[in-house]
C-alpha positions in Angstrom: 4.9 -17.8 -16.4 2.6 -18.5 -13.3 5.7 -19.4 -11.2 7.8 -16.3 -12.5 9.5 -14.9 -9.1 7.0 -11.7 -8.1 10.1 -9.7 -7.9 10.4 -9.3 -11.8 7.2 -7.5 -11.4 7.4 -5.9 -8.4 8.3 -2.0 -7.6 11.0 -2.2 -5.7 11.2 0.3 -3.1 7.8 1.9 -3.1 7.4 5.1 -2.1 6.2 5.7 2.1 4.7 6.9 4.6 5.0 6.7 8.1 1.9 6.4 9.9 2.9 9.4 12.6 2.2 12.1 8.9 -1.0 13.9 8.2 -3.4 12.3 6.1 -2.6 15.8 4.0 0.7 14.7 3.4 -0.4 11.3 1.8 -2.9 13.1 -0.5 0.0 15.4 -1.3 1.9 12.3 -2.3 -1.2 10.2 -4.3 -2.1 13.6 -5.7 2.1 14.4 -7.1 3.3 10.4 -7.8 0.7 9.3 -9.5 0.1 6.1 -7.0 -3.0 4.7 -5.7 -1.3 2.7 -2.6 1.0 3.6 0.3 2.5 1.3 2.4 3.0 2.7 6.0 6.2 2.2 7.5 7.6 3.1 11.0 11.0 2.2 12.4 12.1 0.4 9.1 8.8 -2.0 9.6 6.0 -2.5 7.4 2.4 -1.1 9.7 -0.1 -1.0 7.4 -1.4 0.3 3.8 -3.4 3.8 2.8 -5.1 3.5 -0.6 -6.2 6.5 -2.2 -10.2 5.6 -1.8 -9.3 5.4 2.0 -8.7 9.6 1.2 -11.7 9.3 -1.0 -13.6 8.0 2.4 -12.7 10.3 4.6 -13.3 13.2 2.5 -16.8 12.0 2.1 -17.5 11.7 5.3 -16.1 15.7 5.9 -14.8 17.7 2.9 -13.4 20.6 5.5 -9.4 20.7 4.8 -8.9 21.1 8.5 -9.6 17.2 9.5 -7.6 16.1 6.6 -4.8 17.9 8.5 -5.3 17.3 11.5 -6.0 13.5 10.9 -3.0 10.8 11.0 -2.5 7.9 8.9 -2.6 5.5 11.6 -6.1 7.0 11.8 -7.2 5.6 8.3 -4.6 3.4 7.5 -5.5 -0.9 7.2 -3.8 -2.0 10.2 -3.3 -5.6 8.8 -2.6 -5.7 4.9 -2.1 -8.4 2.9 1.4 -8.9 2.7 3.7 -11.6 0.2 6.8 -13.2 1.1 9.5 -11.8 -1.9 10.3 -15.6 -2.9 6.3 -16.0 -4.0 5.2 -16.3 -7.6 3.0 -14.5 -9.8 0.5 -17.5 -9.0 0.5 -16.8 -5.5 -0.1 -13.1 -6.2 -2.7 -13.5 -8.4 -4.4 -16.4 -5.9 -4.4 -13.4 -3.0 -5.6 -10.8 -5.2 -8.3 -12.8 -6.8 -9.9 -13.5 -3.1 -9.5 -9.9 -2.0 -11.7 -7.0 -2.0 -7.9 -4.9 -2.2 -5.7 -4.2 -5.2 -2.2 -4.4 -3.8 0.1 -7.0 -2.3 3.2 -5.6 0.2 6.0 -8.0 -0.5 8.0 -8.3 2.9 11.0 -9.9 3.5 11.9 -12.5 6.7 12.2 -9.1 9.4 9.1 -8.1 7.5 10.8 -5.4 6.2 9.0 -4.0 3.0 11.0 -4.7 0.2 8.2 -4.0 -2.9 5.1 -3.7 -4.0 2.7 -5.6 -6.5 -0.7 -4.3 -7.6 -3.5 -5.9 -9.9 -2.2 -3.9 -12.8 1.2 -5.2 -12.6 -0.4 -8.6 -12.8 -2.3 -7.6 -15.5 0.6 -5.5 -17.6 
């Protein structure tokens, strides 16, 4: 099982941003898909990751409704995600994830064009 392709696990085609969108818009998409992690994509190439506690942060830090409009995903975003090659294993998922203080894996192909995601849970499930 540990060296079960990650792409029987995966969700292909994730749903995305693009880091130039509102940090509004993401919440409107965590808030209607049910998601907890949105990979960032500009010109076809993967950018960088928002995770719903990134939201959770900056609405701590101001609750007004105008800065969550006004700010941009590239603003919040993690510039430098942890990303998988889609010919890894579950081993090599769960060996990333286990040293990671993050709950989601990009899987990227050779352009390092986003081709999935794999979270925790799917390890788990």
């Amino acid at each position: 099982m540990r060296d079960t392709p990650i792409v029987r696990i995966m969700t292909a085609d994730p749903i995305t941003i693009e880091s130039t969108n509102s940090v509004a818009d993401a919440r409107a998409i965590f808030d209607t898909r049910n998601i907890h992690h949105l990979p960032v994509v500009d010109d076809g190439k993967l950018v960088g990751i928002v995770s719903s506690a990134d939201l959770l942060k900056l609405f701590l830090v101001d609750e007004r409704a105008d800065l969550m409009a006004k700010a941009r995903v590239r603003q919040i975003m993690e510039v430098c995600p942890v990303t998988l090659d889609a010919r890894a294993t579950l081993r090599e998922a769960a060996e990333k994830l286990q040293f990671g203080s993050f709950h989601a894996l990009l899987v990227i192909d050779e352009e390092r064009a986003l081709v999935g995601i794999v979270t925790s849970g799917d390890l788990i499930d």
